[in-house]
C-alpha positions as CSV (number, residue, x, y, z in Angstrom):
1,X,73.0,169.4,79.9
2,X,72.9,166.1,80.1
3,X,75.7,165.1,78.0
4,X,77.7,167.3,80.1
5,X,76.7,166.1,83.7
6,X,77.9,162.4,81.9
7,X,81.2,163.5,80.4
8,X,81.8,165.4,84.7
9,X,81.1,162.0,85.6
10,X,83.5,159.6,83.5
11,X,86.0,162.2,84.4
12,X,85.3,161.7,88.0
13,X,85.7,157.8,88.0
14,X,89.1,157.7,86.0
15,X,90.7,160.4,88.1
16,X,88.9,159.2,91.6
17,X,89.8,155.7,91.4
18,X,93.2,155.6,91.0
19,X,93.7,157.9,94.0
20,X,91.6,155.7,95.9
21,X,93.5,152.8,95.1
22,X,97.1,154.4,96.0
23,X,95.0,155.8,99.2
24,X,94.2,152.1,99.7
25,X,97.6,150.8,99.1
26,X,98.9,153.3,101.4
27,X,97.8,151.9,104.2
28,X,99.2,149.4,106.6
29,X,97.7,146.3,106.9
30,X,97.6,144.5,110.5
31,X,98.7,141.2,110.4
32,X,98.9,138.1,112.9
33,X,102.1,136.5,113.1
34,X,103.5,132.7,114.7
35,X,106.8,131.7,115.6
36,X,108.6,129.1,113.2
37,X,109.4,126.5,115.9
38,X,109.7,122.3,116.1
39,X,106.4,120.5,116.6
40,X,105.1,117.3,115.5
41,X,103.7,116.4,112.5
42,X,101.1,113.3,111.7
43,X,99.4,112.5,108.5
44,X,96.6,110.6,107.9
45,X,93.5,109.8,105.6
46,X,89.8,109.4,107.2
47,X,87.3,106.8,106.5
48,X,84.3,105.4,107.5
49,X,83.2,101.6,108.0
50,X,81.7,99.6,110.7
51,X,82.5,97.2,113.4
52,X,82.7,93.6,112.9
53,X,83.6,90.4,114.1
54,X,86.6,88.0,112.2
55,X,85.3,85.0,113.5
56,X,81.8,84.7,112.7
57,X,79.1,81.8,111.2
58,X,75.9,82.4,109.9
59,X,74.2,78.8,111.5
60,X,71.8,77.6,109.0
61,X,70.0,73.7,107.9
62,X,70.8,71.4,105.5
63,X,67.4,69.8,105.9
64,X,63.7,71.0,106.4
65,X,61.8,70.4,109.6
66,X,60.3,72.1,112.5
67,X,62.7,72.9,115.1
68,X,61.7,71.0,118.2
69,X,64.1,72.2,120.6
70,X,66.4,75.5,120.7
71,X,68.8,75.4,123.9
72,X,70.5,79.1,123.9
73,X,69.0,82.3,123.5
74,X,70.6,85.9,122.3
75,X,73.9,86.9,124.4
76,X,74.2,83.7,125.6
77,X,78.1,82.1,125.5
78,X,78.2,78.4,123.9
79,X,81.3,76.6,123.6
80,X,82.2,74.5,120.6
81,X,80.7,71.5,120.1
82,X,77.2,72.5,122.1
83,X,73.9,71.4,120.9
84,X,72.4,74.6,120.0
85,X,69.2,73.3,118.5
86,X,67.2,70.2,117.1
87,X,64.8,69.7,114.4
88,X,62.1,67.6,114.5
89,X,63.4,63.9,113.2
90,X,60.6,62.0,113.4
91,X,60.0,61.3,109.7
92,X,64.0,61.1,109.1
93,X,64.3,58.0,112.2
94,X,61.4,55.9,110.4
95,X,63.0,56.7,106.9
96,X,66.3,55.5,108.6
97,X,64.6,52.6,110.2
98,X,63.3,52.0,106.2
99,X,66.5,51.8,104.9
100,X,68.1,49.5,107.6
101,X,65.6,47.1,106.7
102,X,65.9,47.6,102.9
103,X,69.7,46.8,103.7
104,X,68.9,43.9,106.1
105,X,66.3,42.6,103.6
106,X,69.2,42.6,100.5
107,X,71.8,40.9,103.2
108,X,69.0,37.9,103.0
109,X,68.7,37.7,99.5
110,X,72.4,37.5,99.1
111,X,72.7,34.7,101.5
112,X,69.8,33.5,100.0
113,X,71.4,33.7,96.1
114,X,74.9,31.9,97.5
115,X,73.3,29.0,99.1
116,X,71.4,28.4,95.9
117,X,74.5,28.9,93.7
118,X,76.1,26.2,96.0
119,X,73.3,24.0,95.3
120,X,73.3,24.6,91.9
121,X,77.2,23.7,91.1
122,X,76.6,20.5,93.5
123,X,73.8,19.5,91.0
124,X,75.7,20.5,87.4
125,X,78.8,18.5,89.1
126,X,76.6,15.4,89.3
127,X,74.6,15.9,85.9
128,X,78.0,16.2,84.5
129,X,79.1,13.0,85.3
130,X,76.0,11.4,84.1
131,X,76.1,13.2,80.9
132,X,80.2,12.1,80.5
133,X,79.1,8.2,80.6
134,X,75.8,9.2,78.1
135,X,73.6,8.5,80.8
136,X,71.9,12.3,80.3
137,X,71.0,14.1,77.4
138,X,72.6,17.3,76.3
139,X,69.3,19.4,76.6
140,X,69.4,18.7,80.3
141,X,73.0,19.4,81.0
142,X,72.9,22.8,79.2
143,X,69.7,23.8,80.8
144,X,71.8,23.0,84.1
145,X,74.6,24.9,82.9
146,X,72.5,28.3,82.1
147,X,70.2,27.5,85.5
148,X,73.4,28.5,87.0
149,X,75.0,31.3,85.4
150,X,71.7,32.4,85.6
151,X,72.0,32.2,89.3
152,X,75.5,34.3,89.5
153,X,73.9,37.0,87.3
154,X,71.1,37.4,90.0
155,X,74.1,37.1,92.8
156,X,75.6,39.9,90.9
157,X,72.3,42.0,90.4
158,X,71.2,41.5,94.8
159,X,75.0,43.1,95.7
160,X,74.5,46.0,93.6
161,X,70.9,46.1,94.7
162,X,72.9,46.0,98.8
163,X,75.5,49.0,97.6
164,X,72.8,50.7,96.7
165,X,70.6,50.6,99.7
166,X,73.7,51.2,101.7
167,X,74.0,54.7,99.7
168,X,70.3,55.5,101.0
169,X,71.1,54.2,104.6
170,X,74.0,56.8,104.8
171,X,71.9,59.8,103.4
172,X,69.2,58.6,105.7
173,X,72.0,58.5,108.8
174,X,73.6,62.1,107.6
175,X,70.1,63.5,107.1
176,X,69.2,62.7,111.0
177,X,72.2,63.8,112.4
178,X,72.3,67.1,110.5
179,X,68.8,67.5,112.5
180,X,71.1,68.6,115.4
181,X,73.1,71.7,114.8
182,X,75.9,72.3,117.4
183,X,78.0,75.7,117.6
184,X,81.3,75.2,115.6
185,X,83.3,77.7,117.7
186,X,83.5,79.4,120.9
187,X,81.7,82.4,121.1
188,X,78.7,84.4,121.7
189,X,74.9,84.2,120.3
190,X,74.8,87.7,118.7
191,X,71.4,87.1,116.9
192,X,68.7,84.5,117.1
193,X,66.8,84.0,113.8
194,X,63.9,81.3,114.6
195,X,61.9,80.0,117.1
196,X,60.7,76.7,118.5
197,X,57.6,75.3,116.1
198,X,58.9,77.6,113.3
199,X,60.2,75.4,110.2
200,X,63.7,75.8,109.5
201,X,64.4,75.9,105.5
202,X,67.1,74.6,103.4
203,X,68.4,77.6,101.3
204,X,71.4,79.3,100.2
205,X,69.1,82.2,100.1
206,X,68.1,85.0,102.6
207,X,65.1,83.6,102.7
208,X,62.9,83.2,106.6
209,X,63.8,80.2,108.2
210,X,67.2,79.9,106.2
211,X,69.2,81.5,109.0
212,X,69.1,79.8,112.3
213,X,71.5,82.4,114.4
214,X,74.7,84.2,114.2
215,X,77.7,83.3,116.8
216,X,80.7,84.8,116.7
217,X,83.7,85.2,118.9
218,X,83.3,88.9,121.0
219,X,87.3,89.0,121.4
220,X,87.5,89.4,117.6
221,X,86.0,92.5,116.9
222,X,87.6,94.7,114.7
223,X,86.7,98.1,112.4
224,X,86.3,97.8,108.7
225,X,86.3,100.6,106.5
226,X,86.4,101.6,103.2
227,X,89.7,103.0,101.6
228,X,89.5,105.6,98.5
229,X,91.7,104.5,96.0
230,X,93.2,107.9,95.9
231,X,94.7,107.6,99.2
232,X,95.4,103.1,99.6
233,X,98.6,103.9,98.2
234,X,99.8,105.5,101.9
235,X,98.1,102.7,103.8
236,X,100.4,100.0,105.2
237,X,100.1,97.2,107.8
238,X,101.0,98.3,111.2
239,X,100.2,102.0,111.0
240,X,98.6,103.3,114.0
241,X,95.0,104.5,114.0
242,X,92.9,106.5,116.0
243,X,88.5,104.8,115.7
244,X,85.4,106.7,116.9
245,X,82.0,105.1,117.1
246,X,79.6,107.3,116.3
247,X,77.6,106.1,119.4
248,X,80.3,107.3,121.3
249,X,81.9,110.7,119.9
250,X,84.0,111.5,122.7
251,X,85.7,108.1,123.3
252,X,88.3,107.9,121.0
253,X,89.9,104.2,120.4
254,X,93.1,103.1,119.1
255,X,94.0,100.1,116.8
256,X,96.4,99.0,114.1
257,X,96.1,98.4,110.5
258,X,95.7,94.5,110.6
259,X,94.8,93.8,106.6
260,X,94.1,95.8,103.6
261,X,92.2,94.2,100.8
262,X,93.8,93.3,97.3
263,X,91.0,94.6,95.1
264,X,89.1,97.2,95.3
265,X,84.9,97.3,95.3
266,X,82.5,100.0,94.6
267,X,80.5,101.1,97.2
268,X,76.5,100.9,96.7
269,X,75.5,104.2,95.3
270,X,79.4,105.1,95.0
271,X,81.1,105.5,91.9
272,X,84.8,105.5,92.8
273,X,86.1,101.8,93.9
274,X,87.4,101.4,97.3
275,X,89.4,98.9,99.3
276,X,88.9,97.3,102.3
277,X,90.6,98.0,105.4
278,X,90.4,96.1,108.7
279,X,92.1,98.0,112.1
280,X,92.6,95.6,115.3
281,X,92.1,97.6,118.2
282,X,95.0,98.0,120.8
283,X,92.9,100.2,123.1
284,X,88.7,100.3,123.5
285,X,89.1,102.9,125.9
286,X,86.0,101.5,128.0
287,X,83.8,101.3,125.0
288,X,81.2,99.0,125.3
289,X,81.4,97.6,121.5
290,X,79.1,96.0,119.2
291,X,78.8,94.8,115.9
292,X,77.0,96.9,112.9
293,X,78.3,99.9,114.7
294,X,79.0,102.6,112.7
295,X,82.2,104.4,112.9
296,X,84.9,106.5,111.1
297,X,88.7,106.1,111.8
298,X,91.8,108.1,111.0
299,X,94.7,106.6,109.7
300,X,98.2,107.9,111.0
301,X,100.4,107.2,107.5
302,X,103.4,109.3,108.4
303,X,104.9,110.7,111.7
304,X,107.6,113.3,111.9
305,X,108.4,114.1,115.0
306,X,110.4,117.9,116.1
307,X,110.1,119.3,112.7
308,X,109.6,123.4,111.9
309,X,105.8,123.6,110.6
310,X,103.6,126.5,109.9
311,X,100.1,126.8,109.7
312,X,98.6,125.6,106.6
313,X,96.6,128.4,106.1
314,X,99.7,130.8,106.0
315,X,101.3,129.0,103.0
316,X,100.2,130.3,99.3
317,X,100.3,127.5,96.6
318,X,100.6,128.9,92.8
319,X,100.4,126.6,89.8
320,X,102.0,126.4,86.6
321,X,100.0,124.5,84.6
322,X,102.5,125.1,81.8
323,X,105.1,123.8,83.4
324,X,103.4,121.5,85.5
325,X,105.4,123.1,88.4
326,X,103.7,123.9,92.1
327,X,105.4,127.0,94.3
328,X,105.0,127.4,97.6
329,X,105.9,130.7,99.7
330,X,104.9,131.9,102.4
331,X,105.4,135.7,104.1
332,X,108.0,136.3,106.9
333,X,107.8,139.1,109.1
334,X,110.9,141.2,109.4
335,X,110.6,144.7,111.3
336,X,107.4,146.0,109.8
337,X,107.6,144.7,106.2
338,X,106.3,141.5,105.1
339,X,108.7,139.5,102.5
340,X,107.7,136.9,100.3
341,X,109.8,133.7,100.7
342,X,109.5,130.1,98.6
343,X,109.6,127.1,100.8
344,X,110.3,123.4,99.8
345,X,107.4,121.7,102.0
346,X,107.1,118.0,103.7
347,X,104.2,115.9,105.2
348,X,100.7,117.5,106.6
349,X,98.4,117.1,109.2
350,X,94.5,119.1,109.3
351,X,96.6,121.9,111.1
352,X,100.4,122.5,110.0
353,X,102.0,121.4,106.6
354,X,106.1,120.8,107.3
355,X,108.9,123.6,106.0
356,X,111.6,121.6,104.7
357,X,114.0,124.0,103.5
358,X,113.5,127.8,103.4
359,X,112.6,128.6,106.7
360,X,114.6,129.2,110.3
361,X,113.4,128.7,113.7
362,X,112.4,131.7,114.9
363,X,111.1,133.2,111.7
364,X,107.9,135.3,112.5
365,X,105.6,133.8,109.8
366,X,102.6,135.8,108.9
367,X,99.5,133.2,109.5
368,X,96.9,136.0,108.9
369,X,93.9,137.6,108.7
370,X,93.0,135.6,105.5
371,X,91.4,138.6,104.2
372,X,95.0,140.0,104.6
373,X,96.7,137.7,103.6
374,X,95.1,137.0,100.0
375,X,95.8,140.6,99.0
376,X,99.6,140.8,100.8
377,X,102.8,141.3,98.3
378,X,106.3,141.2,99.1
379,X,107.8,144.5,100.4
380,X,104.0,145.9,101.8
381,X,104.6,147.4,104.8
382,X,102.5,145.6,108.0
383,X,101.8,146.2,112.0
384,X,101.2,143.8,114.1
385,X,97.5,143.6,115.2
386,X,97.1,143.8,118.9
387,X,95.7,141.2,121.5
């Protein structure tokens, strides 16, 4: 009995599901259709970055002191040239002082060495005389001779005792004046890293009291973002761009490409390289902007404008990996039947992919439901789906 009721069933699922499959392919599918008609087209790649300035310094010390005085605080506008803040240069002005009087001190002794050198030749001049008519003896004309060589050798010693305590004068002088640091542009005090009594430290480091305070120019602002290498290839200077800060979503800004790195860097915890890509901005659209700001910016590499474009979603892409050959078609709607028809396709935007050849205006192009869509093949007869 049981075999039997088995064997009913087999016989029930090859006979049944063929008819339900021609019952299924009986039917007409309800499809959405678009006019083929002109629009424009705009491609682009998206990446994210931050804003920046161009013209920015990082302020730090070449010396180690407390600072005594700091004349600017953050936001404030300085001008170039303006004493922004002072260390303390006590120990640096009696060190100066030092050296002067080393200096002064070796002046002396030079005058000092001449005057006895003149004395000196006056005397061997004399001796030598005495010593030509035998009136001196030859032990004492020698020891007059090496009395004064003797005396040019310490001459010679005194002046290069004097160059060097010049040296320490002008490392003393440079020392005090780099105890006053003055703002080497025009700009604004974004960030103000120490305060009065704190000691300022010499360091190429990012180490406290290294960094004095960040001015930069506010008219130089700019975006900065990172570039795939898959897509820097379609990047080019002057291509227009559309930035959004993320602290403002629904303020759009526009810009320019300004520069575009010439190597690439890997991002931290990336692991494809990237290049750098800095947009000037042509329009802040009111945006209040500020450095460190995140962002993310679309850039326009191509612009078509009046060309016939359907929707991306209603083209079907097939592969030959064989061949190494792409086809595109898409399905035309032509009095209740939906045809199959290859197109040769242009540029893209996130919406509509451009019909180069192929295609008329006026076409109805079938755009969906996708569920339709997928299963649609040339010749299978359609209705239009109402509303």
């Amino acid at each position: 009995m049981k075999k039997t009721l088995i064997l009913a069933g087999i016989i029930i699922l090859v006979v049944g599901i063929p008819l339900i499959r021609n019952q299924t392919s009986n039917e007409t599918l309800e499809i959405e259709v678009q006019e083929l008609s002109p629009r424009a087209i705009r491609s682009s790649i998206l990446a994210s970055g931050k804003l920046a300035h161009e013209e920015e310094v990082l302020l730090s010390t070449e010396v180690i002191g407390k600072v005594s005085g700091l004349f600017v605080e953050e936001g404030d506008f300085v001008d170039a040239g303006q004493l922004v803040l002072q260390i303390d240069d006590e120990a640096l002005r009696a060190q100066l002082e030092q050296r002067q009087a080393s200096v002064r001190v070796q002046e002396i002794a030079i005058e000092s060495a001449r005057v006895r050198i003149k004395n000196l030749e006056t005397q061997l001049s004399r001796r030598e005389q005495l010593y030509k008519r035998g009136q001196l003896d030859e032990d004492t004309y020698d020891l007059a001779v090496n009395e004064l060589e003797l005396a040019k050798l310490d001459l010679q010693s005194r002046e290069a005792s004097l160059r060097q305590s010049n040296a320490l004068l002008q490392e003393a002088e440079k020392n005090l004046s780099r105890t006053s640091v003055y703002s080497p542009l025009d700009g604004l005090v974004t960030s103000l890293d120490i305060k009065v009594g704190e000691t300022a430290i010499s360091s190429t480091t990012n180490v406290a009291g290294s960094s004095l305070m960040t001015i930069a120019n506010p008219d130089s602002i700019h975006t900065e973002i990172n570039v795939d290498e898959a897509d820097i290839a379609n990047v080019a200077l002057g291509q227009e761009a559309e930035i959004v800060a993320i602290a403002y979503p629904d303020s759009p800004m526009t810009g320019t490409v300004d520069s575009i790195a010439i190597s690439a860097k890997q991002p931290t915890g990336s692991q494809s390289l990237s290049f750098e890509v800095k947009i000037s901005f042509t329009d802040t659209n009111g945006v209040v902007l500020r450095p460190g700001m995140s962002c993310r910016a679309e850039i326009f590499t191509n612009t078509n404008d009046e060309v016939l474009a359907v929707p991306i979603q209603a083209i079907r892409i097939e592969e030959d990996m064989e061949l190494d050959e792409t086809t595109y078609t898409v399905f035309v709607y032509n009095n209740g039947i939906a045809n199959e028809v290859e197109v040769e396709v242009g540029i893209s935007d996130d919406e509509y992919q451009e019909i180069l050849n192929g295609l008329e205006e006026g076409h109805q192009i079938i755009t969906g439901p996708d569920r339709e869509l997928r299963s649609l093949e040339d010749g299978d007869t359609v209705n239009l789906a109402e509303g």
